[in-house]
N, C-alpha and C positions, 0 to 999 in steps of 0.2 A: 323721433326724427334724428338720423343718426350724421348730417353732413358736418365735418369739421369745416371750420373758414378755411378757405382755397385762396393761395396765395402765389402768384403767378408769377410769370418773369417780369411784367408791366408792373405789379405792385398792386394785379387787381383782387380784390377781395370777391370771394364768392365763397361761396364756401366749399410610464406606467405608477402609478403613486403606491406603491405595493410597501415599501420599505417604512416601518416604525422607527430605527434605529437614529442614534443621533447622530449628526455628522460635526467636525470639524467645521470652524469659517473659513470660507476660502478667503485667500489673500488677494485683496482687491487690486484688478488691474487698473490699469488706465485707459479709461472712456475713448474710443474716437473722437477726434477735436470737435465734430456737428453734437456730439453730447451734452451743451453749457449748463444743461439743467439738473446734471451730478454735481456739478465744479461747487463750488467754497466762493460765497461774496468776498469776504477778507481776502483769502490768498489768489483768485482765482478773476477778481473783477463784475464776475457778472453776478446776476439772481439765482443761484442755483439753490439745490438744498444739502448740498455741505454730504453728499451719496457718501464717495468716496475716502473725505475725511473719516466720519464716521464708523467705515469698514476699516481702516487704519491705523488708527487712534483706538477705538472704543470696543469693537467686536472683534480685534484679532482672537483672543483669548477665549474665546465666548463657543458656546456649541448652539446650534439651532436643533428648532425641531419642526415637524410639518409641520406645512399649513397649505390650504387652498385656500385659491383665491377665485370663483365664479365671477366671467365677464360676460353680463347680459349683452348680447350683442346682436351685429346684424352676420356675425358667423366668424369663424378663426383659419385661418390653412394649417393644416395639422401635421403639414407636410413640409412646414419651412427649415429649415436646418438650425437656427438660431431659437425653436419653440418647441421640437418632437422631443426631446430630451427633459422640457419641466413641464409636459402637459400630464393632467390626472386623468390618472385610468383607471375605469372601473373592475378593478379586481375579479369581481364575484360574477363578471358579464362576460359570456363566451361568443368574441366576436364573429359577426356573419350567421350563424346558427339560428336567426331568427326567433327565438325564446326569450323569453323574461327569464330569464336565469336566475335573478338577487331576487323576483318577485316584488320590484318596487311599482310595479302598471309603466315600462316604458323597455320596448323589445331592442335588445344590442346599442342599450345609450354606452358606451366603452370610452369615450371622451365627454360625454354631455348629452344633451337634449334642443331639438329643432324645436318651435314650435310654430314655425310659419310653415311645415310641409304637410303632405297626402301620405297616407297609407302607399301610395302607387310609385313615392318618392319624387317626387315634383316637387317645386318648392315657388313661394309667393319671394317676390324681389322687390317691384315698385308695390306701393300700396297709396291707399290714399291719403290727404290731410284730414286731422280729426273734423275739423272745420267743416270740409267737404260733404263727410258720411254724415254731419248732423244738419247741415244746410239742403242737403237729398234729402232726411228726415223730416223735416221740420216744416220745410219749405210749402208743402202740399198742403197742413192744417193749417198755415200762418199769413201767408202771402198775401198782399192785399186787407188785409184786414185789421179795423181799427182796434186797439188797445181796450177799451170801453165797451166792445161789442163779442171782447172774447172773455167766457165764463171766469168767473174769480178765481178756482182752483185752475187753471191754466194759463194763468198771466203771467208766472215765473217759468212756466213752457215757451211763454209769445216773449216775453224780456231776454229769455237765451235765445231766441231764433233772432233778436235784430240782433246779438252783439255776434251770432256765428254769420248772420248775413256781411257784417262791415268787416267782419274780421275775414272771409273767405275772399271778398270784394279786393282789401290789399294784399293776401298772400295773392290773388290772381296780378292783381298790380304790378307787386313787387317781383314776381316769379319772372312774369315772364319779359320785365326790363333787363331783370340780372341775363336770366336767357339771352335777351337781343344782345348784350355787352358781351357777355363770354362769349359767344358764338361769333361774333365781329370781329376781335382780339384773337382768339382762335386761330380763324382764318387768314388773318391779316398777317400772323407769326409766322404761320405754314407758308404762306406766300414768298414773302420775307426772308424765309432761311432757304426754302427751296431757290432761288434768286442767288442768294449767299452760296451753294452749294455750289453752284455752276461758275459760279465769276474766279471761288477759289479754288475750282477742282479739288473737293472734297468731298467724305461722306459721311464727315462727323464734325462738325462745329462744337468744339471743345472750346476751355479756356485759351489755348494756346495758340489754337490758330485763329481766333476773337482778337484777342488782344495787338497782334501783327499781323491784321488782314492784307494781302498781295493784292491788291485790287489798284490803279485808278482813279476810279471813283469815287470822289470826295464822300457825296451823300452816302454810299455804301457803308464806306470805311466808318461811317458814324457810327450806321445803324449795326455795326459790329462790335464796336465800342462798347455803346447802351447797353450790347447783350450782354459782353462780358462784362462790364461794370454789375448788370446783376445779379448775373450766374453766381460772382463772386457775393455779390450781397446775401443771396440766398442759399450758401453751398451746393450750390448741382454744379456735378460736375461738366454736363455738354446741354445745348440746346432741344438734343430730342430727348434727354430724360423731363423740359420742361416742358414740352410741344404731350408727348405721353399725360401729363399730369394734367394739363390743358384741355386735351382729348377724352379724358374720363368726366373733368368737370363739365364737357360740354356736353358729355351721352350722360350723365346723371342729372342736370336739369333741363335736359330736353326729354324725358324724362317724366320729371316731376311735372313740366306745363302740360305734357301730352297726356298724365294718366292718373298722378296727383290729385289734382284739380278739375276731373271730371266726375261729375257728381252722378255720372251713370257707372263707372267702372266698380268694378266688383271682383277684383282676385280670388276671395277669401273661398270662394268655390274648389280652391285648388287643395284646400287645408279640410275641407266637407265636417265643418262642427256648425254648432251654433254661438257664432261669439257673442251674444247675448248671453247666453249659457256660462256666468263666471265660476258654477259648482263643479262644471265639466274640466278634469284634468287631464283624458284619457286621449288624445289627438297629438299628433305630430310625426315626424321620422326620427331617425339618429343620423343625420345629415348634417352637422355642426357645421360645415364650411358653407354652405349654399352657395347661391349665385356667384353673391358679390361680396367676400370676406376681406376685405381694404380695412377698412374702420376698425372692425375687431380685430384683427392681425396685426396694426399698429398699437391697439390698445393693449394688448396681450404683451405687446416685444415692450411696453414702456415699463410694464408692472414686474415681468421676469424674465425678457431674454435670458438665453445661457450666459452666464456671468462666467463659467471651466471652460469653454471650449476654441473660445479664440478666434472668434468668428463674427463680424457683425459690429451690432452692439451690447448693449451691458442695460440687462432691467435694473431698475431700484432695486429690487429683491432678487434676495441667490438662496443659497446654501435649499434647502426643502418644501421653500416653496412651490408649489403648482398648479397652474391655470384648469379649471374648468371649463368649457364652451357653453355656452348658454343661447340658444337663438331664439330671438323673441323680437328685434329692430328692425323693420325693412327699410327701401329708399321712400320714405316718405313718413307717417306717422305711425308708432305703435298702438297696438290695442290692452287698452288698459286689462282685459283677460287675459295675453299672454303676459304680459309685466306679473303680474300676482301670482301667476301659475311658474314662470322662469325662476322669482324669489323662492319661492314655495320648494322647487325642484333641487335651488341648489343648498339650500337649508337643511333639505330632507336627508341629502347625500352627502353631507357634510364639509358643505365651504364657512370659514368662520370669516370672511370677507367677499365681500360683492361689489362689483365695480358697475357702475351704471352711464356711462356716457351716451345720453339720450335725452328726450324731456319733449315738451308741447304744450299747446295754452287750452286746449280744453281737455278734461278727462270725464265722461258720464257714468265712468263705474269708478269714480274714485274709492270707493270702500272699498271695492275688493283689495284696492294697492295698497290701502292703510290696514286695514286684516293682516295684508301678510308682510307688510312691515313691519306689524309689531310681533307676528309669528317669528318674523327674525330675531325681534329684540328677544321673544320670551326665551329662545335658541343661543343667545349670547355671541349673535351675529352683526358687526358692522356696516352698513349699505355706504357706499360712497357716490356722490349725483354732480354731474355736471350742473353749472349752473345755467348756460346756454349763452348763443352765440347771438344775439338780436340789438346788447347796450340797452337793455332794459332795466328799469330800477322795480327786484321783484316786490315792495313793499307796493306797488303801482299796478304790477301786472304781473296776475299769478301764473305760474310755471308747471308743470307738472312732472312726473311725483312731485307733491309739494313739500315743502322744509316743514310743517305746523301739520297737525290732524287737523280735521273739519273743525274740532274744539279748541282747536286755534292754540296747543300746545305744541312747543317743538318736540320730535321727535328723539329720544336719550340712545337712538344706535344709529341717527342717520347724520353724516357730513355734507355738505353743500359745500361746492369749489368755482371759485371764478377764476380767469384766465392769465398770468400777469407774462413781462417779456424780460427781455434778458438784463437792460439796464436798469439802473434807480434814477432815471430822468422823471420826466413829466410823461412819457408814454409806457413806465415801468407797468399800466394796468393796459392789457389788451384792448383795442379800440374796439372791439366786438362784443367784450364781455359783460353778460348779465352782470348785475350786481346788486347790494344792498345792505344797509347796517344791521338787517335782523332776518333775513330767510340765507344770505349768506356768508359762510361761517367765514373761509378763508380763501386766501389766494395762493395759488400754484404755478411754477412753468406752464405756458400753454402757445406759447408762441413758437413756430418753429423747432417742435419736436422731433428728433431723428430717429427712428424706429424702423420696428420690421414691415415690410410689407408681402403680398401674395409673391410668389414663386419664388422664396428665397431672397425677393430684393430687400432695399431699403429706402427711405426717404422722409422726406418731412414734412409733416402737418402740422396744422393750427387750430386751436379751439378747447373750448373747454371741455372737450371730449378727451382731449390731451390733459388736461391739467387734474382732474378727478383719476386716473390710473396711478400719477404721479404719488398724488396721497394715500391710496388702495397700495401701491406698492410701499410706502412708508409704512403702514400699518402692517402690510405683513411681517417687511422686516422688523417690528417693535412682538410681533403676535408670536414668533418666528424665535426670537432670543429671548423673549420673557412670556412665556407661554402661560402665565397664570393669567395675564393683561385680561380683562374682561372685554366687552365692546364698548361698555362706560368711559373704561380705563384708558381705552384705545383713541375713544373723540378726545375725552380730555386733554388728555397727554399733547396730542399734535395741534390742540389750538392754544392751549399755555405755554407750549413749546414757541407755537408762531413766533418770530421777529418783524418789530413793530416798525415801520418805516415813516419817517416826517418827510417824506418829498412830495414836494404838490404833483397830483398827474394829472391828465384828462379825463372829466369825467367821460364816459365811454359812449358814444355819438354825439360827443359835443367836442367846443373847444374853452369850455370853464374848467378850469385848472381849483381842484379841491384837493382839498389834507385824503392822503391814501386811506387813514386811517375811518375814515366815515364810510368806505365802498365794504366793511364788510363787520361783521359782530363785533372778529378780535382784532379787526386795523391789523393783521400782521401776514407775515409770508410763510408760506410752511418749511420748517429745516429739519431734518433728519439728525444731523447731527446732536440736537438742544435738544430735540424731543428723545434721543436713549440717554441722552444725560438726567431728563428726569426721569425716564424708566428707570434707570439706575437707581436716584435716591428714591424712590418710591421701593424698591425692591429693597435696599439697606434698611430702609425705616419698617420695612415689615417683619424684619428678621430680628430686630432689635427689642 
């Protein structure tokens, strides 16, 4: 489930790589001011991870060397101005030509691999909650039926059918409250500004003409105010870039109540495998953008926007790094067979980091995810995981992919990231975000991230969907200047690196104020800068 928290003008919460050669670091410019999540705590004020210091200071000198970086995603635009420039292309694949050209079993992948599309090139967009397709399952042998009266080897069959029945019972709940709110709020803004439009003959309510509205009308001039007080809170720049973002969140969970949640709907007819079938690799398009590529298009611009070109914004990672496409997330819940097969794909092609801003509370093929998790490890590939957006403590309530194998060891290539915000107050940890002292490792920017989005634009998102790119770009840039880094090398570094923070926050859906340092393994924030400084002495002490 790929929705980042959606964060409104109200304040409502919803939610070609062809070249071996080494290059030169480019000289880091400076971030657009919506950037904070580059900027330096010390010089800079906020929680950032110290990007551009460390471009600065530590890497001028330095030369990089490739790296990929695979974002399992719900799709990229490959077309945006600020991403066509550091996406990876497959060399050995002669685009359009319909052939397996490199002969890896996937026809004209030239950026990446779909795996929610048809041989016909159609593509799956909403899908259902995992919840859903087991509560359709389940529901037929279990219903009605006493505990006592269902055979022994099927009582851990009837025990997951009540906890997918309570569980599908609140996402129905919860789905379709959030729905009635957003759609309310919605309406009520469109209303509101269309009102504004006419009283100030205009046909763009900006900051400027917010802030001095010509009206009259006392009650007006308020509700123009409001807007611009939080246009300005939230960097947008006019009211219909927020009415836009408003208008998406209300077509993506209406949506999810309409098709999510219906335990007869059946997309996957459009993909014609058998997703039971987790041995089957041989299904999808080269369709990397699909429907709805928002999510991954943000995700992408946080890890490597073009850093030379002068345009936009600035990923974590510059100089050779390049984005893969990976489609495997639709609007709604992945299937744990594309997860394993997207890992698998981008392993196979050569990404030495994987970005995964996704996740869900049941998976029934979890094996195949942890197969080919450790396929990465054995591959000397990093995976980096959202922790999720729900304020759940995961030590209480398991997530998926999980932080542990079934064997209940943590994973030695995998990072878990929760959400943090820009200050070191008491709401420095995101009011959204999962968390926990042992399934997750660290915390990241994830509030109000400014990124790329589809057709070239830009804007910002929230969630820990954002804050896991953050670290996946940190690790490149470490993979990237110190290319010996293992994937071992690579967790270690950035959670010894962490900075330890003593400010009490919120615990995350509450209002108990705990030590930051209990919301995660290493209690600390991730920084770029501290983590090449011990790549560094890691690298002096090996040469020594």
């Amino acid at each position: 489930m790929r929705i980042p928290v959606f964060i409104s003008l109200l304040g409502l919460s919803a939610l070609p790589f062809a070249s071996q050669a080494q290059s030169s670091a480019p000289v880091a410019p400076a971030p657009p001011a919506p950037q904070w999540h580059l900027l330096d705590p010390k010089t800079d004020g906020v929680q950032g991870i110290s990007a551009q210091r460390a471009y600065q200071e530590l890497l001028s000198k330095r030369v990089a060397s490739p790296v990929i970086v695979a974002v399992i995603d719900g799709g990229i635009d490959t077309t945006h101005a600020d991403l066509k420039r550091v996406l990876w292309r497959n060399t050995k694949e002669i685009a359009g030509n319909g052939k397996d050209d490199d002969r890896n079993g996937y026809v004209d992948d030239v950026y990446g691999w779909n795996f929610l599309g048809g041989k016909d090139g159609r593509n799956i967009d909403v899908e259902s909650y995992e919840d859903t397709r087991l509560y359709a399952r389940l529901k037929p042998l279990y219903e009605g039926k006493l505990r006592v009266a269902v055979p022994e080897a099927k009582r851990a069959e009837y025990d997951l059918y009540q906890q997918v029945k309570k569980s599908y019972k609140a996402h129905y709940d919860e789905d379709h409250a959030q729905y009635t709110q957003i759609k309310a709020v919605y309406e009520q803004t469109q209303q509101l500004a269309d009102k504004l439009r006419r009283e100030l003959g205009v046909s763009r309510l900006d900051t400027a003409t917010l802030r001095n509205p010509t009206t009259p009308d006392e009650q007006l001039r308020e509700v123009a105010l409001m807007y611009y007080l939080n246009l300005r809170q939230y960097d947008q720049p006019d009211l219909e870039s927020v009415l836009k973002e408003m208008k998406e969140a209300y077509e993506q969970n209406k949506n999810l109540v309409e098709f999510s949640l219906d335990p007869a709907f059946n997309p996957r007819t459009i993909v014609g495998d058998n997703p039971d079938d987790t041995k089957d690799r041989s299904y999808g398009n080269r369709d990397v953008m699909g429907p709805d590529p928002m999510h991954g298009t943000h995700v992408a611009g946080i890890i490597a926007a073009d850093r030379q070109n002068n345009l936009g914004v600035l990923g974590v990672a510059g100089g050779l790094v390049r984005i893969m496409a990976v489609r495997a997330v639709p609007n709604g819940d992945e299937r744990d067979k594309d997860v394993a097969n997207a890992i698998r794909y981008a392993v196979d092609n050569g990404a030495q980091i994987i970005n995964m801003s996704f996740g869900k509370y049941f998976s029934p093929q979890r094996q195949a995810v942890e197969d080919a998790i450790k396929y990465a490890g054995s591959k000397g590939v990093l995976l980096v995981h959202s922790a999720g957006n729900e304020a759940n403590n995961l030590d209480q309530v398991a997530q998926y992919p999980a932080a542990r194998t079934l064997a209940g060891q943590p994973f030695a290539n995998l990072l878990t990231v929760g959400a943090a915000a820009r200050l070191a107050d008491e709401h420095l940890v995101a009011d959204f975000s999962n968390y926990s002292p042992q399934q997750v490792d660290v915390f990241a920017p994830g509030v109000q991230i400014y990124s790329t989005l589809p057709g070239s634009e830009y804007g910002n998102l929230s969630g820990t969907s954002m804050a896991a790119p953050v670290v996946a770009g940190m690790a490149a840039v470490l993979k990237s200047y110190f290319p010996r880094l293992t994937a071992q090398d690579l967790k270690r570094i950035i959670l010894q690196s962490a900075v330890p923070s003593k400010v009490q926050v919120r615990q995350p859906g509450t209002d108990k104020l705990v030590d930051f340092g209990t919301l995660s393994s290493t209690g600390g924030l991730v920084n770029l800068y501290q983590a090449v400084l011990l790549a560094q002495q890691q690298e002096a002490a090996a040469t020594k």
